[in-house]
FIVEXLUM-338131 format. One line per field, with one value per residue (C-alpha): residue number from 1; residue in three letters; x, y, z. Coordinates in steps of 0.1 Angstrom, whole numbers. Example, Ala and Ser with C-alpha at 12.3 -4.5 7.8 and 13.67 -1.06 7.14 Angstrom:
! residues 2
pos	c(1, 2)
code	c(ala, ser)
x	c(123, 137)
y	c(-45, -11)
z	c(78, 71)
END
This chain:
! residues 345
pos	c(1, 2, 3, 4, 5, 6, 7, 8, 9, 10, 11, 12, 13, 14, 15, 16, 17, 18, 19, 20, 21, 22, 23, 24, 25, 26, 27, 28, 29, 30, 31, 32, 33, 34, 35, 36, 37, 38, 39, 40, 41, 42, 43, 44, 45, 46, 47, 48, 49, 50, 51, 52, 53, 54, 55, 56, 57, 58, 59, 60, 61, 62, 63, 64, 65, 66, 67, 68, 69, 70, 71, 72, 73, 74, 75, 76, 77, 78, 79, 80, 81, 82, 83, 84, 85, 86, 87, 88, 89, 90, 91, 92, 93, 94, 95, 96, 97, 98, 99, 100, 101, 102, 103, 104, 105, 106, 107, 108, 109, 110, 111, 112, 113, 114, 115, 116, 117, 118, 119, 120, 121, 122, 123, 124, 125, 126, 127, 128, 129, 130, 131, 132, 133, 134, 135, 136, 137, 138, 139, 140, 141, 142, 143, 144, 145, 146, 147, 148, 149, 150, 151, 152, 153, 154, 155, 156, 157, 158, 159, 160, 161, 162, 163, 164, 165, 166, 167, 168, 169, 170, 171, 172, 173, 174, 175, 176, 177, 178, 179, 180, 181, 182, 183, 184, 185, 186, 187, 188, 189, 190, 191, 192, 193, 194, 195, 196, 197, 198, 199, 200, 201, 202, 203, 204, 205, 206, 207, 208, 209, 210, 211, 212, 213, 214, 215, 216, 217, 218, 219, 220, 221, 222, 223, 224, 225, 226, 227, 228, 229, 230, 231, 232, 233, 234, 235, 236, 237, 238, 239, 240, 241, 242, 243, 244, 245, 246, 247, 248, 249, 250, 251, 252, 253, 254, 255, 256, 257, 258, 259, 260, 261, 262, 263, 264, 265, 266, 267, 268, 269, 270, 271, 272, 273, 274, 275, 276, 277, 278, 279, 280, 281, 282, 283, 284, 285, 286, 287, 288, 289, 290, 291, 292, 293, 294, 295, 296, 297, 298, 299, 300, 301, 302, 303, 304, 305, 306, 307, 308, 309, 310, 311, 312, 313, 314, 315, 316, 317, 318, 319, 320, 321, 322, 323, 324, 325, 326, 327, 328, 329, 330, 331, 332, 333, 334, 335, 336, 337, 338, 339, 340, 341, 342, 343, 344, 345)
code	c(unk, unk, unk, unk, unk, unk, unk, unk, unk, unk, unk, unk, unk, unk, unk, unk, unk, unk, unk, unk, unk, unk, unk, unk, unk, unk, unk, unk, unk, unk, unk, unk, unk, unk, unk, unk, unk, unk, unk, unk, unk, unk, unk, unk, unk, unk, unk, unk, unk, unk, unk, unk, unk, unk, unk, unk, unk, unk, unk, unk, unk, unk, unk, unk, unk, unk, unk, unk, unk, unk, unk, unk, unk, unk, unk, unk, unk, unk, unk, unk, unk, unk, unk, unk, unk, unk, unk, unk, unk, unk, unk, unk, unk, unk, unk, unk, unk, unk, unk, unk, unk, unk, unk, unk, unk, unk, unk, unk, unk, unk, unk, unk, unk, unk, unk, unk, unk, unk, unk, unk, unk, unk, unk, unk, unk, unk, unk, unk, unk, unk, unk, unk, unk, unk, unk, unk, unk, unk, unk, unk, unk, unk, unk, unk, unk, unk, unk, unk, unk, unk, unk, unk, unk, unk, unk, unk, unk, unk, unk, unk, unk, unk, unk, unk, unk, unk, unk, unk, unk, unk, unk, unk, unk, unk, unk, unk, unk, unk, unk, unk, unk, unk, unk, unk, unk, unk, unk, unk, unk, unk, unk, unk, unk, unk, unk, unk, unk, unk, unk, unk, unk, unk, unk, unk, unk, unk, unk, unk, unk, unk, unk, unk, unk, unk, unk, unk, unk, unk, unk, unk, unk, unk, unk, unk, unk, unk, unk, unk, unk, unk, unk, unk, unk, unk, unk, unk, unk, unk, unk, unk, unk, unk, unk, unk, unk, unk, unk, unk, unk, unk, unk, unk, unk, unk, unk, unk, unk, unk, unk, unk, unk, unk, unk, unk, unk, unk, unk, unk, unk, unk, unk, unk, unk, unk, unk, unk, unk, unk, unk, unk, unk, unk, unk, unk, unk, unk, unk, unk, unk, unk, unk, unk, unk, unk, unk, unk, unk, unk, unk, unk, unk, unk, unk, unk, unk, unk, unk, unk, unk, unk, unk, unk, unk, unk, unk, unk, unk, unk, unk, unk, unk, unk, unk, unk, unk, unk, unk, unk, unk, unk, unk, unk, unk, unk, unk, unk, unk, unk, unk, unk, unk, unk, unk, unk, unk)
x	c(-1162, -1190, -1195, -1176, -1150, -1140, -1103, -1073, -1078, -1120, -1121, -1097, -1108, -1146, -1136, -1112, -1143, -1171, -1149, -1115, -1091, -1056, -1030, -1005, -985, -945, -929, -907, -889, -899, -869, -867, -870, -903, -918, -924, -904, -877, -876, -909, -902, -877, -898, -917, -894, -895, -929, -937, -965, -971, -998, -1019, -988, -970, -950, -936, -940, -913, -911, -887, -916, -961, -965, -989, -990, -1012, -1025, -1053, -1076, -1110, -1126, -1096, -1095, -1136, -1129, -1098, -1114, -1139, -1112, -1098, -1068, -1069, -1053, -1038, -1050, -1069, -1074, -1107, -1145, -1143, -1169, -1198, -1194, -1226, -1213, -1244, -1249, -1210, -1212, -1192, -1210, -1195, -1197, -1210, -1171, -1162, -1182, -1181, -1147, -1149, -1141, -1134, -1101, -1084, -1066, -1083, -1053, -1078, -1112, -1116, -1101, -1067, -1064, -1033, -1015, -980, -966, -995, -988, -955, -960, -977, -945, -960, -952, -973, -997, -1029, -1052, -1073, -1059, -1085, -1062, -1025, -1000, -1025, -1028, -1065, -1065, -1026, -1022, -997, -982, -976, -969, -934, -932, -956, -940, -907, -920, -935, -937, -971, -998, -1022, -1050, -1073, -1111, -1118, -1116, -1119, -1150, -1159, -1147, -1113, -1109, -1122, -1096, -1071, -1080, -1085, -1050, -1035, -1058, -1039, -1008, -1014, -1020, -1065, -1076, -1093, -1105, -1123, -1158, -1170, -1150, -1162, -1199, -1197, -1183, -1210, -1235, -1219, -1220, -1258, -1265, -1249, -1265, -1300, -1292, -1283, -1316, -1331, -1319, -1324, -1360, -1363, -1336, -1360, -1353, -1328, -1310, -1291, -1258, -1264, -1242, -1259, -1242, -1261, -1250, -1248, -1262, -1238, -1243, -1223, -1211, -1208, -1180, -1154, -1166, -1156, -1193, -1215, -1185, -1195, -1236, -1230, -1215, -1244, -1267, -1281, -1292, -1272, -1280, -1243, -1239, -1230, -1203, -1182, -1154, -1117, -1110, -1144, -1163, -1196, -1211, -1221, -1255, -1271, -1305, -1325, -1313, -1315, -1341, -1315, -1313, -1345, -1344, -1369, -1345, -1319, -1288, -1281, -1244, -1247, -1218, -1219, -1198, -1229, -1263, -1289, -1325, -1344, -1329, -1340, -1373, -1373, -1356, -1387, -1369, -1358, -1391, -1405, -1384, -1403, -1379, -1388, -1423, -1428, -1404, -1376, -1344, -1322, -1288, -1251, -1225, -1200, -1172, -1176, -1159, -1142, -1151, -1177, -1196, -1200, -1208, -1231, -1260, -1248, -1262, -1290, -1305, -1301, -1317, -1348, -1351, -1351, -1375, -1400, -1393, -1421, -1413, -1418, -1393)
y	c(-442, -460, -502, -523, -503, -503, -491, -518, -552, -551, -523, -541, -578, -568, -552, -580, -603, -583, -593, -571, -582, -591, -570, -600, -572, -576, -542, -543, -516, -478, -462, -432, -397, -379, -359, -321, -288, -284, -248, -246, -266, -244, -213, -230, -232, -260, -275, -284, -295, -309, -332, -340, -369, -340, -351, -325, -336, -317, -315, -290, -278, -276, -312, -324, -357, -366, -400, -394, -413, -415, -389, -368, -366, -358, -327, -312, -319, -291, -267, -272, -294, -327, -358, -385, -414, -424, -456, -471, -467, -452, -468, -495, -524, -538, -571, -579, -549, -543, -505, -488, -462, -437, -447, -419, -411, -399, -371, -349, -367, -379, -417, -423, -395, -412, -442, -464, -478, -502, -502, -522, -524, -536, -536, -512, -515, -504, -510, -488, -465, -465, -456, -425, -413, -400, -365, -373, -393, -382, -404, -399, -416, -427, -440, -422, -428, -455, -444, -453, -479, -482, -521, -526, -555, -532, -498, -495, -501, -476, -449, -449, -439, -404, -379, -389, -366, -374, -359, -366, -382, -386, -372, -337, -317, -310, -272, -282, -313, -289, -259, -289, -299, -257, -257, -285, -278, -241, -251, -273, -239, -243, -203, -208, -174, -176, -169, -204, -216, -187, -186, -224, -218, -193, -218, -242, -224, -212, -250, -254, -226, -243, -275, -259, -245, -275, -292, -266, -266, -301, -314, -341, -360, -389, -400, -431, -438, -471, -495, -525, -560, -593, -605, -573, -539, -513, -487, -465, -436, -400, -388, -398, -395, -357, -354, -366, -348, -315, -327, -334, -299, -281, -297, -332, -354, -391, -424, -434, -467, -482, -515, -497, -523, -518, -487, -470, -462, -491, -511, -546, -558, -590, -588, -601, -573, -546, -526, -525, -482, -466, -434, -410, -413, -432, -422, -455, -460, -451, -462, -492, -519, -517, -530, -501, -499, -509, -542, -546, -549, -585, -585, -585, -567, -538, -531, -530, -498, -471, -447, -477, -473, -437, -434, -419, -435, -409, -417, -410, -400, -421, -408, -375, -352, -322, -295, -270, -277, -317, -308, -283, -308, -331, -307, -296, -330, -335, -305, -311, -348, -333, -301, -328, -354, -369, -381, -416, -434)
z	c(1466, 1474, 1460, 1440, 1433, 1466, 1475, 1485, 1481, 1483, 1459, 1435, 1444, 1433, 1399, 1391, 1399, 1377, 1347, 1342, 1324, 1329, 1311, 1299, 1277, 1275, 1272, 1237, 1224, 1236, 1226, 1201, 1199, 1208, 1173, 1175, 1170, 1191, 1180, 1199, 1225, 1232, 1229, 1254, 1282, 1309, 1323, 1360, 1381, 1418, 1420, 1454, 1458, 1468, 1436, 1409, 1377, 1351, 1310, 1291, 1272, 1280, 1274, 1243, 1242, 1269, 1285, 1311, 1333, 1309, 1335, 1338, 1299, 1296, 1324, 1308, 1275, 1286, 1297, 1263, 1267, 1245, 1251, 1226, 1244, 1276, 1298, 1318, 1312, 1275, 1258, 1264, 1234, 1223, 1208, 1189, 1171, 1165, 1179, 1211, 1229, 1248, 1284, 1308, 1323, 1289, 1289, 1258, 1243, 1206, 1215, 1177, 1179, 1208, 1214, 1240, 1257, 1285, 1286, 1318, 1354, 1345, 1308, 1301, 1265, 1274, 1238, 1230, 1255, 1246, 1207, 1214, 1228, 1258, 1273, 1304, 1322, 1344, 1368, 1396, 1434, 1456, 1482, 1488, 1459, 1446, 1406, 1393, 1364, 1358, 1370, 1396, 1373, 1350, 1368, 1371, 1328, 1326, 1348, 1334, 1301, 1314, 1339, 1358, 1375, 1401, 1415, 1445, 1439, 1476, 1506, 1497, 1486, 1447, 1447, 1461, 1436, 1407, 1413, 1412, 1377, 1366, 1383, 1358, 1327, 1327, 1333, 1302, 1283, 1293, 1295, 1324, 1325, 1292, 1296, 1282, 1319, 1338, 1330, 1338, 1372, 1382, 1371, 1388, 1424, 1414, 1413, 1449, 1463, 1450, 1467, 1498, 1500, 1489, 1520, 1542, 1535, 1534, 1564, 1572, 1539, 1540, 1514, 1508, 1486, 1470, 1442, 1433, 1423, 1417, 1450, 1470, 1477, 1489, 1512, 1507, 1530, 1525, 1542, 1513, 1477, 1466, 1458, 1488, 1506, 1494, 1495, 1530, 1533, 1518, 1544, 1526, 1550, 1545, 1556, 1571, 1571, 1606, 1596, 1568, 1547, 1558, 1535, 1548, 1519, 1516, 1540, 1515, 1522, 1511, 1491, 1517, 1541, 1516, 1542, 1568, 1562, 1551, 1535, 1512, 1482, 1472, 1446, 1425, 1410, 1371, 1361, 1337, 1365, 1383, 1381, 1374, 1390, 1360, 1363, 1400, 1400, 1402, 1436, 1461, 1490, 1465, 1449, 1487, 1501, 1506, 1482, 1452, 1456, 1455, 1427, 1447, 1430, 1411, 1391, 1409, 1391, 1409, 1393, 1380, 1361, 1369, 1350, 1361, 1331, 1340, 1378, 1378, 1366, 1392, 1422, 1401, 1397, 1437, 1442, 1424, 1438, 1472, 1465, 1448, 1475, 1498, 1533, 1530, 1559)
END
């Protein structure tokens, strides 16, 4: 994961500093009886999972009410599995006009019909949490056993209350990561063989097969993974983000940064030094932690790389979401940057 989100303390540290809050919530009383038939809980029969912790996750019925990871929620959302309530980027606030926006790793959900639970790096309500009597709770890990957007203050409160799921977001390719999530979403009761997920999936691998032509035509196009911050531009690597993982793997040809932070994902670069890697086209961060291109052009250094001026700077989905139906456009809009790409570094 490429920027200021970066994983272990930098990761962490950089979020905490663009402004996340601190939770501050006392745990008070989470006791009581979970609401729902018991008949048909019964009827059911027991639940169980493993997640990518190599942890099994067990219920004595499918569970229903359902905490995810914003992202996680948006991508079983498409399989068909809701979820009462849902934690990180959910919505973008404008203060001024008094509306919330859905923020790009919320995907199709209805924002309105779910409790938001934290909307920022960590910002958990565990007496919220706790209310919704929760059957289980879903997050990415972008690091080994480390869950994404439950705060370590407030973890162990948080896990006691629920049976917890986690799935990789790094260091495995998109396919592998999206048959994980098909994996959960039917074990959640998702028809995964509907043809709503089916025609999606064949779109989906018609999309990869048109960027791997793309860069087969076109191997002498670099492109570069960046995040931007006031103070910093990241480049970022490929060799860990699920997505630049499996671009890498259908032949794109990445700029690799050479001086990569501790936890390998970004190398940070100061404005001034901003044309240490050139490339043909650069992939910009969209989510809404980091500062998009529009908002550049009054650094000097950016507006002079060669992928600035010829109008070579696409979006990233940084974080996407892992349905077939949310990935598919991801590879498509690669594909086309690189087939209408000019060599300009």
């Amino acid at each position: 994961m490429p920027n200021a989100r970066a994983p272990h303390l930098t990761r962490r540290g950089l979020l905490a500093a663009s402004g996340a809050l601190g939770l501050g919530v006392a745990l008070t009383a989470c006791g009581g009886e979970k609401k729902g038939d018991q008949a048909s809980d019964a009827k059911a029969g027991p639940w169980e999972f493993k997640d990518d912790r190599g942890q099994v996750a067990k219920a004595k019925s499918t569970p229903e009410n359902i905490v995810a990871f914003t992202g996680t929620a948006a991508a079983l959302h498409d399989f068909g599995v809701e979820v009462k309530g849902v934690f990180g980027p959910t919505y973008v606030e404008d203060k001024a006009k008094g509306t919330k926006t859905p923020d790009v790793q919320a995907g199709d959900l209805d924002i309105t019909k779910v409790e938001v639970l934290g909307n920022v790096w960590g910002e958990f309500n565990v007496e919220q949490y706790a209310a919704l009597a929760p059957d289980l709770l879903i997050t990415d890990m972008w690091e080994k056993d480390a869950l994404w957007y439950v705060p370590d203050q407030s973890k162990a409160k948080i896990l006691k209350l629920a049976p917890s799921v986690a799935l990789w977001a790094a260091d495995n390719s998109i396919p592998k990561v999206l048959q994980r999530h098909v994996e959960l979403a039917e074990s959640l009761g998702a028809d995964v063989k509907a043809k709503k997920v089916t025609d999606a999936k064949a779109a989906f691998e018609k999309a990869a097969a048109r960027l791997r032509a793309a860069a087969k035509a076109k191997p002498q196009i670099k492109v570069l993974i960046g995040s931007a911050s006031a103070d910093l531009f990241y480049a970022s690597t490929p060799g860990r983000p699920t997505d630049t993982l499996y671009f890498k793997e259908l032949g794109v040809n990445f700029v690799t940064p050479a001086k990569l932070d501790a936890g390998g994902w970004f190398e940070g670069l100061s404005w001034e030094n901003v044309d240490k890697y050139q490339a043909d086209v650069i992939m910009m961060d969209n989510r809404a932690s980091a500062i998009q291109p529009d908002a550049l052009k009054s650094k000097p250094t950016w507006a002079e790389l060669p992928a600035v001026k010829a109008g070579q700077v696409i979006p990233r989905v940084t974080e996407p979401i892992y349905s077939y139906e949310k990935c598919t456009p991801i590879l498509d809009d690669l594909a086309k940057a690189i087939e209408n790409a000019k060599k300009v570094a």
